[in-house]
Every structure is written in C-alpha cells, then in structure tokens.
C-alpha positions as CSV (number, residue, x, y, z in Angstrom):
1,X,0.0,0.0,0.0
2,X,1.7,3.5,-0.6
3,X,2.0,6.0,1.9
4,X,-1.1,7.3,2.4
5,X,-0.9,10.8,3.9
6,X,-3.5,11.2,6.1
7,X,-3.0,14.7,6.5
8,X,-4.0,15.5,3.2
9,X,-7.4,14.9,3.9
10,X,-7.5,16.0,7.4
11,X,-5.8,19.7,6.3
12,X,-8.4,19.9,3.2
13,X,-11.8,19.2,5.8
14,X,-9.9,21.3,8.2
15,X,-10.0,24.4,5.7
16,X,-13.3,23.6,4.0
17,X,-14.9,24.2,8.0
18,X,-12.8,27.0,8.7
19,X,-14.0,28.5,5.7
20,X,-17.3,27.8,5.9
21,X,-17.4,28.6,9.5
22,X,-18.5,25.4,11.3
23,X,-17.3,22.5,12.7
24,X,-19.6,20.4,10.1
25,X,-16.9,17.0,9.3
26,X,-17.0,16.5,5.7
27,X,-19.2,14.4,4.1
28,X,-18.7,10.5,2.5
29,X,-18.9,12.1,-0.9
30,X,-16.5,14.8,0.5
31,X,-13.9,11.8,1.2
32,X,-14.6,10.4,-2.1
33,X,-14.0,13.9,-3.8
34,X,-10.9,14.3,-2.3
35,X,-9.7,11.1,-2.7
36,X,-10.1,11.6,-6.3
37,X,-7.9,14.5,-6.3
38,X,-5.2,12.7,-4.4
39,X,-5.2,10.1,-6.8
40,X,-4.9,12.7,-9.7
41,X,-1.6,13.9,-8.1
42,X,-3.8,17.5,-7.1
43,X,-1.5,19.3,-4.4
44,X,-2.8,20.2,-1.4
45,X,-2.1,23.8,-2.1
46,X,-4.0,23.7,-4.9
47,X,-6.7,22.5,-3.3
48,X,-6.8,25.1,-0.7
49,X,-6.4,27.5,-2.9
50,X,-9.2,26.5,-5.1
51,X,-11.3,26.3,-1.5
52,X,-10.3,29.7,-0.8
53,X,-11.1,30.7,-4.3
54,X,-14.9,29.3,-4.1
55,X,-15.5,31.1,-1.0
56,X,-13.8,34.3,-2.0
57,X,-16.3,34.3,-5.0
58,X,-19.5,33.3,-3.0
59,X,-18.4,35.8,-0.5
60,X,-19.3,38.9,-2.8
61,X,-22.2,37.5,-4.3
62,X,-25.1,39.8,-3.2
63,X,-27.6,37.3,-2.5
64,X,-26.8,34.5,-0.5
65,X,-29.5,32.4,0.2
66,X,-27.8,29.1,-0.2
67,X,-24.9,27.8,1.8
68,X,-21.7,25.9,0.8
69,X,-22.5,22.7,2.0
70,X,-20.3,20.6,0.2
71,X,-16.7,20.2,-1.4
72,X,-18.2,19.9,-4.8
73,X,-18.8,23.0,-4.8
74,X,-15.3,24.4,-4.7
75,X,-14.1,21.1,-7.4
76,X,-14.1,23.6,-10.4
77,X,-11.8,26.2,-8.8
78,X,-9.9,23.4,-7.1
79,X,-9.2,22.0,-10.6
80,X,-8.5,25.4,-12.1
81,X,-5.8,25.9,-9.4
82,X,-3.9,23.1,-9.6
83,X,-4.1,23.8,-13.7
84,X,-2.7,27.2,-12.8
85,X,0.0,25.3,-10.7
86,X,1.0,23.2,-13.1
87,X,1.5,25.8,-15.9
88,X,3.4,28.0,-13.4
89,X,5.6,24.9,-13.0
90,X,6.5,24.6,-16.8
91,X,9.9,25.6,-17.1
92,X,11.3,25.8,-13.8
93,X,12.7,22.5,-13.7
94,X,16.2,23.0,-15.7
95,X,17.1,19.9,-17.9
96,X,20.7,19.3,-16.9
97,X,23.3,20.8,-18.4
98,X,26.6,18.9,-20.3
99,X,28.9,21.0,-18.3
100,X,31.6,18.5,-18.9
101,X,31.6,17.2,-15.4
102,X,30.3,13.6,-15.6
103,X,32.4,11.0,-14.1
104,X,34.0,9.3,-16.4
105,X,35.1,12.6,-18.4
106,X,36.5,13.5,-15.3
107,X,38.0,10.0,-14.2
108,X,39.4,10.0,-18.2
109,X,40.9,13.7,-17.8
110,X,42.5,12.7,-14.1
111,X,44.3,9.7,-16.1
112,X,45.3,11.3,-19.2
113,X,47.1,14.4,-16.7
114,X,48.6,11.6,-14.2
115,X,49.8,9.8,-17.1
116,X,51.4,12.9,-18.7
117,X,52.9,13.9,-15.1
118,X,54.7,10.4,-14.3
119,X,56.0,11.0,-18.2
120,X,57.4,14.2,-17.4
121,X,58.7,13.2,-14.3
122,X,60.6,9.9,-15.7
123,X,61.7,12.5,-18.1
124,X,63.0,14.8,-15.5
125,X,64.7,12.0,-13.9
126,X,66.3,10.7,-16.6
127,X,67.8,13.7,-17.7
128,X,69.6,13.9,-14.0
C-alpha cells in the first residue's frame, strides 16, 4: 500500500470548515472527492487555494440564500488551481546541463594528466 498521507485529507476538511465557519466534518462524498484529487496527483495547495477561491467568490455574491454545503462545490476552482499550478511549474525545472563534469570525463581527464605527469617526471629524472 503506498504512503497514504492522512493529513491530506484531514488539512483539506480542516480548511473547508474553517472556511465555511463550522465545525460540520466533511461528508462520505467529501472523502470520495478528495480522494479523487489525491489520486490525480492535485496538491494540497492547490486544493486550498481552489477552497479559498470558491468562498472568495460566494463571498461577494449579493444574495446568499444558499450555503456551501459541500466540497463539490469548490471542485471547479480546485481544478483550475492546480491547472494554474502546473502551468506555473512549466519551465522551472532545468534539464541538466553537459557542463563537462560527468564522471568518467573527469575520471578519463584525471588519467590522461597523471599519465602525462609520471612521463614528465621519468623525463625529469632521466635527464639527471
């Protein structure tokens, strides 16, 4: 079984609640949902910010009859954050570089100078 990080689901209910203001647990389908997005390799800060997205937008709505009662609710900005992640991500990792440093260019240089050094030297000494 991989490591299955508990906290990732704790953190995500803890932040939906805080959010939403009350101390409701999430719900099965909740679990389900952000299982899902574990699964799909979603970070968890993604996730939050896609939480704190949906209740930033709710939040200046004028009429707000209807509660967030669910984590469904917040899956479409979830999803667009971790989209905005991963674009944000594209070209930060370097490919490496040939900088001339692998080991057996640098094992082969090491030999080729020793080499020349103990030719010089019996050189040295033969002239003596």
């Amino acid at each position: 079984m991989e490591n299955y990080r508990f906290d990732y689901f704790s953190d995500i209910e803890e932040h939906f609640c805080r959010r939403r203001g009350t101390v409701l647990v999430a719900s099965t389908l909740d679990w389900v949902l952000m299982e899902s997005w574990k699964d799909a390799g979603v970070p968890l800060e993604a996730v939050l910010r896609g939480i704190d997205a949906s209740f930033d937008k709710y939040d200046r709505r004028p009429n707000k009859t209807r509660k967030i009662n669910s984590l469904a609710y917040c899956s479409q900005e979830v999803l667009a954050a971790a989209e905005q992640m991963k674009e944000a991500a594209v070209g930060s990792t370097r490919e490496p570089r040939d900088d001339g440093l692998e080991r057996h260019r640098v094992a082969a240089f090491l030999e080729k100078n020793a080499k020349a050094f103990e030719s010089a030297k019996a050189s040295e000494a033969a002239r003596e």
